[in-house]
N, CA and C atoms of all chains as a GROMACS GRO file, in nm:
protein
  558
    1UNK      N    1  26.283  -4.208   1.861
    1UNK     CA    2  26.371  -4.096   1.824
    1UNK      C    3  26.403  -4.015   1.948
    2UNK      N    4  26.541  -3.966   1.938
    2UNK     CA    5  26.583  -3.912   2.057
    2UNK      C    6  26.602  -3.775   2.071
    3UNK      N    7  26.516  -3.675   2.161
    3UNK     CA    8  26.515  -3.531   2.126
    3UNK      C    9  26.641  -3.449   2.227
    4UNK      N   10  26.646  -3.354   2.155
    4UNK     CA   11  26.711  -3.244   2.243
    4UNK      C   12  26.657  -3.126   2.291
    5UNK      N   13  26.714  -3.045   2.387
    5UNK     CA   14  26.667  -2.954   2.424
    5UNK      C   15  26.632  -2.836   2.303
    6UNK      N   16  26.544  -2.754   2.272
    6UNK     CA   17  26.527  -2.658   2.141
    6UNK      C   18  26.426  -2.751   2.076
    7UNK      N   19  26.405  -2.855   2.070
    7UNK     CA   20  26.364  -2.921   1.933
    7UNK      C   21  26.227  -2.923   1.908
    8UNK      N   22  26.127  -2.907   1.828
    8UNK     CA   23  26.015  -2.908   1.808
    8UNK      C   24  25.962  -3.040   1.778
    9UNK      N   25  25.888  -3.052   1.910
    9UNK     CA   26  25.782  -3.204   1.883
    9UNK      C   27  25.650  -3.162   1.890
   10UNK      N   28  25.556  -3.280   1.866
   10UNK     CA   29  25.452  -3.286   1.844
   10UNK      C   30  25.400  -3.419   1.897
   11UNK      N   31  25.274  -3.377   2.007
   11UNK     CA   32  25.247  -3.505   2.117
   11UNK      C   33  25.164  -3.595   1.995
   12UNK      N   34  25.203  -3.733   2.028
   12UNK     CA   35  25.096  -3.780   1.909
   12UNK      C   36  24.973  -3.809   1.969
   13UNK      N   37  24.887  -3.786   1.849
   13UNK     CA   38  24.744  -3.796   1.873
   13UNK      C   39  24.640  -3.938   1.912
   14UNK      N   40  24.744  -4.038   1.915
   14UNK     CA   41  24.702  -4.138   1.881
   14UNK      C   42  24.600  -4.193   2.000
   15UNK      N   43  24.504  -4.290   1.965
   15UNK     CA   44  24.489  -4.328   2.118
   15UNK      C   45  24.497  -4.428   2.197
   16UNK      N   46  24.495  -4.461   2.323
   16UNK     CA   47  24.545  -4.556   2.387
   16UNK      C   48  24.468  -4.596   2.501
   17UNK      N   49  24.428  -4.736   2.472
   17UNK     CA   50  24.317  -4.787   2.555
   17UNK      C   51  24.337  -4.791   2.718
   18UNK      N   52  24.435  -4.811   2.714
   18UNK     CA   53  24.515  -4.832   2.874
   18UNK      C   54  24.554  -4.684   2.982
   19UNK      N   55  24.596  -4.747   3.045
   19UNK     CA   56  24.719  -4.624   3.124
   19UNK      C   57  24.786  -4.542   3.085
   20UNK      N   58  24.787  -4.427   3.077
   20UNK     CA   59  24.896  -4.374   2.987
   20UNK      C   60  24.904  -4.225   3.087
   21UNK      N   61  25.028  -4.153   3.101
   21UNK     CA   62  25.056  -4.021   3.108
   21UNK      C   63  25.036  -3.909   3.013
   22UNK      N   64  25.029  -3.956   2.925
   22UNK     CA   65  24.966  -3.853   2.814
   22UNK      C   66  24.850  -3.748   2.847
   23UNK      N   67  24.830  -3.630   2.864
   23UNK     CA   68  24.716  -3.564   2.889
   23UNK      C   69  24.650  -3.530   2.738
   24UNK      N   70  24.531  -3.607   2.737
   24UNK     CA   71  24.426  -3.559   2.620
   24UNK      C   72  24.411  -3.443   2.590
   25UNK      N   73  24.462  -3.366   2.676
   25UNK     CA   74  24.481  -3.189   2.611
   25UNK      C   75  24.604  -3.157   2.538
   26UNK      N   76  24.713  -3.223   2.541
   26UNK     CA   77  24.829  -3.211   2.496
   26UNK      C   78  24.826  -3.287   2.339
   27UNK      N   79  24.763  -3.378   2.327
   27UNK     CA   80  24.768  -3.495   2.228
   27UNK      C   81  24.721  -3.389   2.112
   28UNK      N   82  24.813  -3.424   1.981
   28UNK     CA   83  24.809  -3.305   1.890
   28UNK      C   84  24.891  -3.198   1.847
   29UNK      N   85  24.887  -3.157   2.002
   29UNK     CA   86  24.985  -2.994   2.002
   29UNK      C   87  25.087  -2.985   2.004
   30UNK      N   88  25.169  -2.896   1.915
   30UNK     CA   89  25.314  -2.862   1.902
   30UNK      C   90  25.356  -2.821   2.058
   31UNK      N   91  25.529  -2.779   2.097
   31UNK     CA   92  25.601  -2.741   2.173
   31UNK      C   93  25.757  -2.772   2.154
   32UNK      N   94  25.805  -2.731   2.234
   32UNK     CA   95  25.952  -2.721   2.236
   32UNK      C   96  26.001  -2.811   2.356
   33UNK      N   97  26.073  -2.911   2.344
   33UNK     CA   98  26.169  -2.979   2.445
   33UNK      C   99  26.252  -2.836   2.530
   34UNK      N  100  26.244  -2.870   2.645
   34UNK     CA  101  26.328  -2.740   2.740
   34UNK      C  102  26.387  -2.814   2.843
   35UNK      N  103  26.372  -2.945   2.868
   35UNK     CA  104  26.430  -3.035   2.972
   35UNK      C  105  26.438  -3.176   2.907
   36UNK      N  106  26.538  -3.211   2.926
   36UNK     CA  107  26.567  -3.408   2.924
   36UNK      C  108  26.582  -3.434   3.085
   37UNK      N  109  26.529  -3.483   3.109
   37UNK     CA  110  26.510  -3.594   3.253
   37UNK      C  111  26.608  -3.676   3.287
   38UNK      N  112  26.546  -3.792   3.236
   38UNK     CA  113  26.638  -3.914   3.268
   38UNK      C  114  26.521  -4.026   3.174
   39UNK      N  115  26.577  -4.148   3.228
   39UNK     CA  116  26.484  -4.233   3.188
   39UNK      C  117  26.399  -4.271   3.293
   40UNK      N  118  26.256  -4.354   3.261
   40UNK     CA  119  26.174  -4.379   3.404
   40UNK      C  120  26.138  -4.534   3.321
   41UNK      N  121  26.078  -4.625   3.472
   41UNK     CA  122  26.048  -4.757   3.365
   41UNK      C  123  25.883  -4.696   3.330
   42UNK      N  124  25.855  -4.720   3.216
   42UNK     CA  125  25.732  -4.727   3.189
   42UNK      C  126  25.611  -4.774   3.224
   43UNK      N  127  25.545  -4.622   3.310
   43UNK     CA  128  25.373  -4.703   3.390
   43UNK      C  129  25.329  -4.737   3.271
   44UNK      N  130  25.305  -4.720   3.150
   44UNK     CA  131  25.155  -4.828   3.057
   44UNK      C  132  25.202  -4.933   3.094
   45UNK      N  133  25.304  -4.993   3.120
   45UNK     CA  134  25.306  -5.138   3.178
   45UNK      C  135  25.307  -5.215   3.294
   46UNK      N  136  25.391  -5.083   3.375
   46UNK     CA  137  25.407  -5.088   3.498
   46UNK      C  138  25.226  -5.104   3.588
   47UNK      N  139  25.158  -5.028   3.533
   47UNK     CA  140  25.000  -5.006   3.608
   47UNK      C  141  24.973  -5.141   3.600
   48UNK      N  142  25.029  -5.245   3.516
   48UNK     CA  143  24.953  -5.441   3.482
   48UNK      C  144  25.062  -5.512   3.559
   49UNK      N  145  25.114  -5.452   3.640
   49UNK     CA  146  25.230  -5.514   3.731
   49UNK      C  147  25.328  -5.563   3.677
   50UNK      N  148  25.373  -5.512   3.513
   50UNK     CA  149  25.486  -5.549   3.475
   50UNK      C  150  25.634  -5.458   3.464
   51UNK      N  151  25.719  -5.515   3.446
   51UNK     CA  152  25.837  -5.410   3.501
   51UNK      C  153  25.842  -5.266   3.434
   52UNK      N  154  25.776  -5.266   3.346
   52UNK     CA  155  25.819  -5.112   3.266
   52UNK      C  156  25.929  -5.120   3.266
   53UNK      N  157  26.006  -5.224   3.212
   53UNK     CA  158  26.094  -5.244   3.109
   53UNK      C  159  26.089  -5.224   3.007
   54UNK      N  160  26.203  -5.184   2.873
   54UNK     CA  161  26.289  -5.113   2.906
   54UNK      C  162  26.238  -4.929   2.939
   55UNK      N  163  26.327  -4.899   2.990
   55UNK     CA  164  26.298  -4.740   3.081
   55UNK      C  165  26.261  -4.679   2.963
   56UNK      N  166  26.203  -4.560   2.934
   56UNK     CA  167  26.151  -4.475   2.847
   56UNK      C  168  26.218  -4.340   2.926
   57UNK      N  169  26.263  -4.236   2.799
   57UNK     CA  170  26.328  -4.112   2.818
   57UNK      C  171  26.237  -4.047   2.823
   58UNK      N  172  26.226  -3.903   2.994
   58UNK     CA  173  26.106  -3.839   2.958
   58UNK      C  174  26.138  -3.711   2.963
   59UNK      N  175  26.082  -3.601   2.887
   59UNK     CA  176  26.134  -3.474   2.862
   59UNK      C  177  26.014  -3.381   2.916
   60UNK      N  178  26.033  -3.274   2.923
   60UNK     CA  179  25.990  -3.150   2.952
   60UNK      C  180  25.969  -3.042   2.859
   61UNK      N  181  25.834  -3.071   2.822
   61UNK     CA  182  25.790  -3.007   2.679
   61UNK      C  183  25.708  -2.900   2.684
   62UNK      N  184  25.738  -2.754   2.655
   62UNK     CA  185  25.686  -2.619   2.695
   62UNK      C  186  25.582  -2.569   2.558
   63UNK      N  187  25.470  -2.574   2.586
   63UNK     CA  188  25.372  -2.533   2.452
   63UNK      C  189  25.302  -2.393   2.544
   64UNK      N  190  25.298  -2.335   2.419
   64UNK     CA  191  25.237  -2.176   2.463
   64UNK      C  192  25.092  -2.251   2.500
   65UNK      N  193  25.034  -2.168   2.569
   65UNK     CA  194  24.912  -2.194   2.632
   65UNK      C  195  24.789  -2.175   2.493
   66UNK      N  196  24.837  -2.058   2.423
   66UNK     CA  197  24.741  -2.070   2.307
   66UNK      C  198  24.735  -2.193   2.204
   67UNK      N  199  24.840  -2.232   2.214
   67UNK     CA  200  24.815  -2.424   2.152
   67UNK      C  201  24.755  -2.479   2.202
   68UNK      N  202  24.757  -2.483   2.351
   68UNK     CA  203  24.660  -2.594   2.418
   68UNK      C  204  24.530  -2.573   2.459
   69UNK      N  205  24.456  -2.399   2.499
   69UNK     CA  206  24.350  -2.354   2.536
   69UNK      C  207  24.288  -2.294   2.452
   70UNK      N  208  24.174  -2.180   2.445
   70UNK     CA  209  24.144  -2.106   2.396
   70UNK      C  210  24.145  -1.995   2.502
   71UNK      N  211  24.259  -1.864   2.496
   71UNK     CA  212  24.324  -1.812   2.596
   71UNK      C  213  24.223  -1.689   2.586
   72UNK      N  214  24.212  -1.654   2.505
   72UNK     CA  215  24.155  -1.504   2.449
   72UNK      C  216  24.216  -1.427   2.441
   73UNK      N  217  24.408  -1.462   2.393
   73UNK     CA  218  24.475  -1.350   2.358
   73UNK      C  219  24.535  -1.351   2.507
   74UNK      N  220  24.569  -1.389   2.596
   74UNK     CA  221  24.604  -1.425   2.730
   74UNK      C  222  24.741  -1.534   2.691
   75UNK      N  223  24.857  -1.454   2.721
   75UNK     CA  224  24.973  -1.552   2.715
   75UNK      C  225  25.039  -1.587   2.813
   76UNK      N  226  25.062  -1.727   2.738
   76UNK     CA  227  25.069  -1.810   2.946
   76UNK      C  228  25.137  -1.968   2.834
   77UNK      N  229  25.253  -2.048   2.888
   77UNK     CA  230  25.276  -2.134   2.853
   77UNK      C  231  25.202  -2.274   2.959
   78UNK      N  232  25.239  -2.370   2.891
   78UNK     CA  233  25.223  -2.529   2.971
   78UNK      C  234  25.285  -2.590   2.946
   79UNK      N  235  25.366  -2.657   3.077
   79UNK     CA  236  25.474  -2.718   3.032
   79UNK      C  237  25.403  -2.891   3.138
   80UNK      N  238  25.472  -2.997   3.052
   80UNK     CA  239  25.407  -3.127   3.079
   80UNK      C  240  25.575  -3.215   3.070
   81UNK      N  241  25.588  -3.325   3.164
   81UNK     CA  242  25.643  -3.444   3.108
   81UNK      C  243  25.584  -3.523   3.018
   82UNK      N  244  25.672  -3.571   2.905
   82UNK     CA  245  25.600  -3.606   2.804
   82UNK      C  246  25.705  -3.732   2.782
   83UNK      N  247  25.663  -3.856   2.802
   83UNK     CA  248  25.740  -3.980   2.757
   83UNK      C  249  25.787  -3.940   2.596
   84UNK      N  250  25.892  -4.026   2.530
   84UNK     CA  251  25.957  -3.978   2.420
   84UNK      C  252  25.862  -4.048   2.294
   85UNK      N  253  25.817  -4.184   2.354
   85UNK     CA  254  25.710  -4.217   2.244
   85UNK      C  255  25.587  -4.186   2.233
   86UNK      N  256  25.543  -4.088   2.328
   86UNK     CA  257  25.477  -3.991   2.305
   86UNK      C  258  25.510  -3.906   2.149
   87UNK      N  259  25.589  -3.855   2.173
   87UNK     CA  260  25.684  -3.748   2.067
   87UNK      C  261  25.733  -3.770   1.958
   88UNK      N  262  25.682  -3.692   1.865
   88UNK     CA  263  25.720  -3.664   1.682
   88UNK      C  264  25.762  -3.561   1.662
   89UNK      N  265  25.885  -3.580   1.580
   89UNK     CA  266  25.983  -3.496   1.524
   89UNK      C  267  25.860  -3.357   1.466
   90UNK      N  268  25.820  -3.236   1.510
   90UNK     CA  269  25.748  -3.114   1.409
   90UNK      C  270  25.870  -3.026   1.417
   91UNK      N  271  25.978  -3.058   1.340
   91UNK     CA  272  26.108  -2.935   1.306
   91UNK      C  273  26.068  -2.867   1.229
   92UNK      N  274  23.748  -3.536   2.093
   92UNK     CA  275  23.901  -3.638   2.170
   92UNK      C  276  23.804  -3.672   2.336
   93UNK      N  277  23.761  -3.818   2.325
   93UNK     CA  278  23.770  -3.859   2.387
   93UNK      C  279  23.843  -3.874   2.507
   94UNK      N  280  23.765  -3.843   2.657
   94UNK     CA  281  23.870  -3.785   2.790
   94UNK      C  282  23.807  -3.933   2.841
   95UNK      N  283  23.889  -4.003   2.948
   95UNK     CA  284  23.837  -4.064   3.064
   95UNK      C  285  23.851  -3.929   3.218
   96UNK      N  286  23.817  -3.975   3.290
   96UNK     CA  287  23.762  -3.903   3.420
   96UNK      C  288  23.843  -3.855   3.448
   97UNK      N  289  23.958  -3.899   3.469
   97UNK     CA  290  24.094  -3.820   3.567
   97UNK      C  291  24.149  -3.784   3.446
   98UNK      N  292  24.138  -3.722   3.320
   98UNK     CA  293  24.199  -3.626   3.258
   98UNK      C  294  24.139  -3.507   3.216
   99UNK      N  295  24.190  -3.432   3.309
   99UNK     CA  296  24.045  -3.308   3.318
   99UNK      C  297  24.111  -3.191   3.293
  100UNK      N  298  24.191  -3.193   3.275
  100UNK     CA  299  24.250  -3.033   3.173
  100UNK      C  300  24.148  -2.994   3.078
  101UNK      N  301  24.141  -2.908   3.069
  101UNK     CA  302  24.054  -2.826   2.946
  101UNK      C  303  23.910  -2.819   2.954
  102UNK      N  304  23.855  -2.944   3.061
  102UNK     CA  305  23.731  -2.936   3.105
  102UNK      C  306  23.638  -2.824   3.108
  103UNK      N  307  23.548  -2.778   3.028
  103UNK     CA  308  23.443  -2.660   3.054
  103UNK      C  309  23.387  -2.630   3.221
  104UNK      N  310  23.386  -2.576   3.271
  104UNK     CA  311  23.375  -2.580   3.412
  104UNK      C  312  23.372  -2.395   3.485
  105UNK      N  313  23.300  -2.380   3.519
  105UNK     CA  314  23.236  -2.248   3.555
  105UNK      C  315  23.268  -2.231   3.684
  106UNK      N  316  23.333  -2.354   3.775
  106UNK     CA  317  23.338  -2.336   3.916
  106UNK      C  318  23.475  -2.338   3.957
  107UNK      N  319  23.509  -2.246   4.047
  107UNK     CA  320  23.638  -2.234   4.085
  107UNK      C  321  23.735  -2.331   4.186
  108UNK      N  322  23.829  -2.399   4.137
  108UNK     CA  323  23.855  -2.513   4.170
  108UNK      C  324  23.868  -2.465   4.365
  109UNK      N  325  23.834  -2.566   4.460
  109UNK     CA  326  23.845  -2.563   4.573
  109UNK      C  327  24.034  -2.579   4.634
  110UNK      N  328  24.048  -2.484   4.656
  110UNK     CA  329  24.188  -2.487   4.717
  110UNK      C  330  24.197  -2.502   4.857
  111UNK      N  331  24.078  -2.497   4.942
  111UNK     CA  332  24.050  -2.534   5.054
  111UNK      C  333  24.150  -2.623   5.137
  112UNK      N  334  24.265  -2.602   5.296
  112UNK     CA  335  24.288  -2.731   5.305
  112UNK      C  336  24.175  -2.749   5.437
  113UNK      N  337  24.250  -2.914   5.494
  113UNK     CA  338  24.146  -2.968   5.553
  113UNK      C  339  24.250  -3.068   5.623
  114UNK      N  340  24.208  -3.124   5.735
  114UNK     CA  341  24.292  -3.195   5.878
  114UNK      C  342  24.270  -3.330   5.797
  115UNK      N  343  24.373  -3.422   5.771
  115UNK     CA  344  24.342  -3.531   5.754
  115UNK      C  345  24.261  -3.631   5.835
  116UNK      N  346  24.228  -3.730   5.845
  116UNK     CA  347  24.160  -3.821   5.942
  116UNK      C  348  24.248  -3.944   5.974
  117UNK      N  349  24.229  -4.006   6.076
  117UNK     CA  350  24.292  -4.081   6.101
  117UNK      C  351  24.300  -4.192   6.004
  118UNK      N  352  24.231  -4.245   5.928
  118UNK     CA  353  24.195  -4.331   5.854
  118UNK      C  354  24.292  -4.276   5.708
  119UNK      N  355  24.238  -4.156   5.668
  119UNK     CA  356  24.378  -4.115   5.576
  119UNK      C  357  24.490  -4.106   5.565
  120UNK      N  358  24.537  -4.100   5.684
  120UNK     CA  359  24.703  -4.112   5.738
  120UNK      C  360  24.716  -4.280   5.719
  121UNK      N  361  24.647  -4.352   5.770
  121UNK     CA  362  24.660  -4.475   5.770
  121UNK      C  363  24.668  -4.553   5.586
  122UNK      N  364  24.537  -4.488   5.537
  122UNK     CA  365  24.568  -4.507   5.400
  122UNK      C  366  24.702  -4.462   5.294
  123UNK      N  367  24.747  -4.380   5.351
  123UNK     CA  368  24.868  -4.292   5.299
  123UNK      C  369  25.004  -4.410   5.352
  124UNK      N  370  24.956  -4.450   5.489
  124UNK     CA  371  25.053  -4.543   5.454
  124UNK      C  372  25.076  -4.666   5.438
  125UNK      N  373  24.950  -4.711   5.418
  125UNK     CA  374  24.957  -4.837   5.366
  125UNK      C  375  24.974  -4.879   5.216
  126UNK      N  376  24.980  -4.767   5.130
  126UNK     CA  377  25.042  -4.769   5.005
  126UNK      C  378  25.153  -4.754   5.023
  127UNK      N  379  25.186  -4.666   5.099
  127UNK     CA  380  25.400  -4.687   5.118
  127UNK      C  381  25.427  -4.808   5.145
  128UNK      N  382  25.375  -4.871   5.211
  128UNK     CA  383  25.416  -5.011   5.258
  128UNK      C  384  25.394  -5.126   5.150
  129UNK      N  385  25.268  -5.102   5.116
  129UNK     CA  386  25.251  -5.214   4.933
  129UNK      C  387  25.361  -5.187   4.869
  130UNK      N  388  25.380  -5.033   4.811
  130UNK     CA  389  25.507  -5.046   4.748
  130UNK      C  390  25.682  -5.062   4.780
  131UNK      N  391  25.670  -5.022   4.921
  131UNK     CA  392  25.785  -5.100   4.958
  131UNK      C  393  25.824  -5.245   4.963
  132UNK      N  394  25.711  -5.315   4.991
  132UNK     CA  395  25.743  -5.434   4.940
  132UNK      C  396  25.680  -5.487   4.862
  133UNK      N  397  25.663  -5.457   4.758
  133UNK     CA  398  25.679  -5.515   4.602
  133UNK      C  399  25.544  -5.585   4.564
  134UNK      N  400  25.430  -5.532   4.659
  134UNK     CA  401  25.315  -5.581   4.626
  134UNK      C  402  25.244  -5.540   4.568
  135UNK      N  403  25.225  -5.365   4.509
  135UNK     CA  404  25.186  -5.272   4.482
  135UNK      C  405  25.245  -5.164   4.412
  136UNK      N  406  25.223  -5.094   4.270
  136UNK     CA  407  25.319  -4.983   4.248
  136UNK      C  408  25.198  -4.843   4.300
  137UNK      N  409  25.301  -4.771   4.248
  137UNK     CA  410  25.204  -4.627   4.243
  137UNK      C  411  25.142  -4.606   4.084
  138UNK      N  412  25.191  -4.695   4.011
  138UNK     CA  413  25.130  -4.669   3.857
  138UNK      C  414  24.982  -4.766   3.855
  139UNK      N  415  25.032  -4.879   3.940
  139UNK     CA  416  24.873  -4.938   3.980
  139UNK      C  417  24.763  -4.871   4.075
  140UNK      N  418  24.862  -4.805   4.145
  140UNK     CA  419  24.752  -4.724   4.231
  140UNK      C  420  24.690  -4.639   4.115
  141UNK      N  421  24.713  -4.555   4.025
  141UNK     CA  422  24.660  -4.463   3.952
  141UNK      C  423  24.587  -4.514   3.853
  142UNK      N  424  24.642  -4.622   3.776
  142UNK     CA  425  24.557  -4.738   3.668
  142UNK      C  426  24.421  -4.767   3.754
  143UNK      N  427  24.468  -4.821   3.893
  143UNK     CA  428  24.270  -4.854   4.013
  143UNK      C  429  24.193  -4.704   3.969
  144UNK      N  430  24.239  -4.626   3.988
  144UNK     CA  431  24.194  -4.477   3.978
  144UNK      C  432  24.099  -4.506   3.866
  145UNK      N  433  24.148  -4.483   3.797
  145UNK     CA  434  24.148  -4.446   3.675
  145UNK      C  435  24.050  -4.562   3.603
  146UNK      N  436  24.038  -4.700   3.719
  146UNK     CA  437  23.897  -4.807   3.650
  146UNK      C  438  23.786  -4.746   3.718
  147UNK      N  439  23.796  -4.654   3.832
  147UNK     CA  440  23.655  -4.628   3.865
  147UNK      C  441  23.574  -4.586   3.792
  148UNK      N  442  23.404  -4.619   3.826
  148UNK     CA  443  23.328  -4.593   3.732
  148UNK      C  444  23.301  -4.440   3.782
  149UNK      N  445  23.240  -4.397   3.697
  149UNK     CA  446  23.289  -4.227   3.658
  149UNK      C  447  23.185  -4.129   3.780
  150UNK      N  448  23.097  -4.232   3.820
  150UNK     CA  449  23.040  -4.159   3.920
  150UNK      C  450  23.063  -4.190   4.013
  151UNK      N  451  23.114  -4.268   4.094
  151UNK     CA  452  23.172  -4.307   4.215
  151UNK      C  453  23.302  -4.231   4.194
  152UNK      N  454  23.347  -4.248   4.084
  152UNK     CA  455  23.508  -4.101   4.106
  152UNK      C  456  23.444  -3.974   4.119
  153UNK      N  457  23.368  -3.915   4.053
  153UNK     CA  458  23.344  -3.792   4.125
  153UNK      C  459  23.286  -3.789   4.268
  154UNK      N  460  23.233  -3.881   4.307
  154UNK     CA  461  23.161  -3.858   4.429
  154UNK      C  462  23.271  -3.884   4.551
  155UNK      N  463  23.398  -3.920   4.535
  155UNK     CA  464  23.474  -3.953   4.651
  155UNK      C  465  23.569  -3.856   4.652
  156UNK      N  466  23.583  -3.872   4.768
  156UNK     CA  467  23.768  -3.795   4.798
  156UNK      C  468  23.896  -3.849   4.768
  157UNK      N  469  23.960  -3.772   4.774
  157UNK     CA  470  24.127  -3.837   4.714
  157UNK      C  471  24.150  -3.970   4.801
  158UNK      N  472  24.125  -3.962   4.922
  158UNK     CA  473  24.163  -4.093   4.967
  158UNK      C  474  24.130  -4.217   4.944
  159UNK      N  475  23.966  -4.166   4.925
  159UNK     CA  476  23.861  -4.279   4.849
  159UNK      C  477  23.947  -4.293   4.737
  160UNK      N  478  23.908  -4.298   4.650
  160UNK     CA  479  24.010  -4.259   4.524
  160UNK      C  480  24.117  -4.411   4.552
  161UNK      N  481  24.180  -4.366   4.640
  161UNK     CA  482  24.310  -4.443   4.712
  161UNK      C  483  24.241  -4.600   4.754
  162UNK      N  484  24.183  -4.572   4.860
  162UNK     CA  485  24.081  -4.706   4.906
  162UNK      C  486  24.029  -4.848   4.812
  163UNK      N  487  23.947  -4.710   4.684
  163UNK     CA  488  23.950  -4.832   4.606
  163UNK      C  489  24.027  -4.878   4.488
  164UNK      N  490  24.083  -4.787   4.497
  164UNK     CA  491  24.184  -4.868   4.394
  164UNK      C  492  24.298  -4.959   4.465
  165UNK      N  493  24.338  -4.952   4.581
  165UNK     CA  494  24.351  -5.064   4.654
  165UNK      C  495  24.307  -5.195   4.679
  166UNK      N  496  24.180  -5.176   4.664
  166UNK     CA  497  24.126  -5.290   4.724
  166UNK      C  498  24.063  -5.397   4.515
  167UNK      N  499  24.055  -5.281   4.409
  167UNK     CA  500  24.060  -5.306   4.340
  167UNK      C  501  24.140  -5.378   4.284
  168UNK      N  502  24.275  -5.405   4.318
  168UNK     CA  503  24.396  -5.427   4.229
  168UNK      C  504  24.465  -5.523   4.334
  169UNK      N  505  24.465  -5.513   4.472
  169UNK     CA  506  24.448  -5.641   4.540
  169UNK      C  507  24.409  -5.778   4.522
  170UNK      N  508  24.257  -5.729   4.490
  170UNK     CA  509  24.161  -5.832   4.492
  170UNK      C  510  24.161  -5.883   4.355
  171UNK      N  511  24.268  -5.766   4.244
  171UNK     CA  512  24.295  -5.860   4.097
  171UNK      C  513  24.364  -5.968   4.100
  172UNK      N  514  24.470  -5.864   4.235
  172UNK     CA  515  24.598  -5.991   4.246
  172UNK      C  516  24.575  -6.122   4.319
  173UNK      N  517  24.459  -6.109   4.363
  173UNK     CA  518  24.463  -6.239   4.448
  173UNK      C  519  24.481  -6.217   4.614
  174UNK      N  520  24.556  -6.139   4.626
  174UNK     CA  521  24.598  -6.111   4.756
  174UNK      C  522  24.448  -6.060   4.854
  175UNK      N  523  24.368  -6.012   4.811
  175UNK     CA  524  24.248  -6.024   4.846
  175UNK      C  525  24.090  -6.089   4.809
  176UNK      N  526  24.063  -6.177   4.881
  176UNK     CA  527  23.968  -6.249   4.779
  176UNK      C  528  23.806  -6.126   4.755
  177UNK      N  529  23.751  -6.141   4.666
  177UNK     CA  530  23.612  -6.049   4.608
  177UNK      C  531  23.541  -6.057   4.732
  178UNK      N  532  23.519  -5.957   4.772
  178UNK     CA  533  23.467  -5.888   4.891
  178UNK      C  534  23.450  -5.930   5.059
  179UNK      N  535  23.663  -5.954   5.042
  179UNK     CA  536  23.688  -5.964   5.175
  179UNK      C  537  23.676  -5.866   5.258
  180UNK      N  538  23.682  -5.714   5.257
  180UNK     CA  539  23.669  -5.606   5.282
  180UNK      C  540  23.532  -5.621   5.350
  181UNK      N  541  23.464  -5.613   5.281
  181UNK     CA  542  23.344  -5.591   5.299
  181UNK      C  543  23.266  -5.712   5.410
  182UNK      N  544  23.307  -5.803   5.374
  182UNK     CA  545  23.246  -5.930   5.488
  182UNK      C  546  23.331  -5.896   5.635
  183UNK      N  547  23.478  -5.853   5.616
  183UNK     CA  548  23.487  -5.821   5.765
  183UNK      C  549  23.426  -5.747   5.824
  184UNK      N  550  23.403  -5.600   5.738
  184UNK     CA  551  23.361  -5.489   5.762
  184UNK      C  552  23.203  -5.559   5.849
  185UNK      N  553  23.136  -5.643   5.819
  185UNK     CA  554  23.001  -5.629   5.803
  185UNK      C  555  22.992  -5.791   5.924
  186UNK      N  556  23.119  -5.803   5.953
  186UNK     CA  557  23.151  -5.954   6.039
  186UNK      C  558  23.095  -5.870   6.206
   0.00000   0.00000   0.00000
């Protein structure tokens, strides 16, 4: 699924034995798309020396810091590249 | 939620990360570019460099430096490919 800027995703939680860009702190947490990139070829495949074919779209996904930490009332965002199959539609 | 080593966001940690810099060594410059050169020609990515990373066993990653870090996952993913046979490194080193 293909996001836009505004849109509310949600990193999936799932897990993944391999390589991945995903940060285990993110996996779970809501945010907002605020950047589209471009496409990149995909390291989970690329790291086994294969082409990371086909390219994967990667976005720029801004979650308040109180989603991802325990802030103590301290507001502060985090913003991550987040591959798109990473990402679920939370509208 | 299960972390491997190099994903260390959120980590409990009481100590203040070292922002320290420091003179490279000759040997690091050299390592720095001998990954430019793997991946310029097509022997090496940078997603394999980070996948080597990322097989170290969890105490030899904390105990090294970024370059280390670099070193062996070089010589790790080399020596998958063939391009280095299992502990050519080391027999020259020791030749």
């Amino acid at each position: 699924m293909t996001f836009g800027i505004g849109d509310r995703v949600r990193v999936s939680g799932r897990r993944h034995a391999g390589h991945h860009r995903t940060p285990g702190y993110l996996k779970d947490r809501r945010g907002t798309v605020v950047r589209v990139h471009a496409t990149f070829p995909n390291p989970e495949t690329r790291a086994y020396g294969a082409s990371g074919l086909p390219e994967q779209r990667l976005y720029l996904v801004d979650f308040a810091a109180s989603e991802v930490w325990d802030t103590d009332g301290i507001d502060g965002r985090v913003l991550a590249d987040i591959f798109e199959h990473w990402l679920e539609d939370s509208a | 939620m299960e972390h491997v080593v190099h994903d260390r966001g959120g980590w409990p940690d009481d100590t203040p990360i070292d922002r320290a810099e420091h003179e490279l060594a000759e040997w690091e410059l050299l390592m720095d570019a001998l990954v430019g050169t793997l991946g310029a020609r097509g022997v090496m990515n940078v997603d394999e460099l980070r996948r080597g990373i990322e097989e170290m066993p969890p105490v030899s990653y904390e105990a090294a430096s970024y370059y280390e870090r670099w070193l062996f996952s070089v010589e790790h993913v080399l020596t998958e490919k063939g391009v280095l046979a299992p502990g050519e490194i080391d027999a020259r080193v020791s030749a």
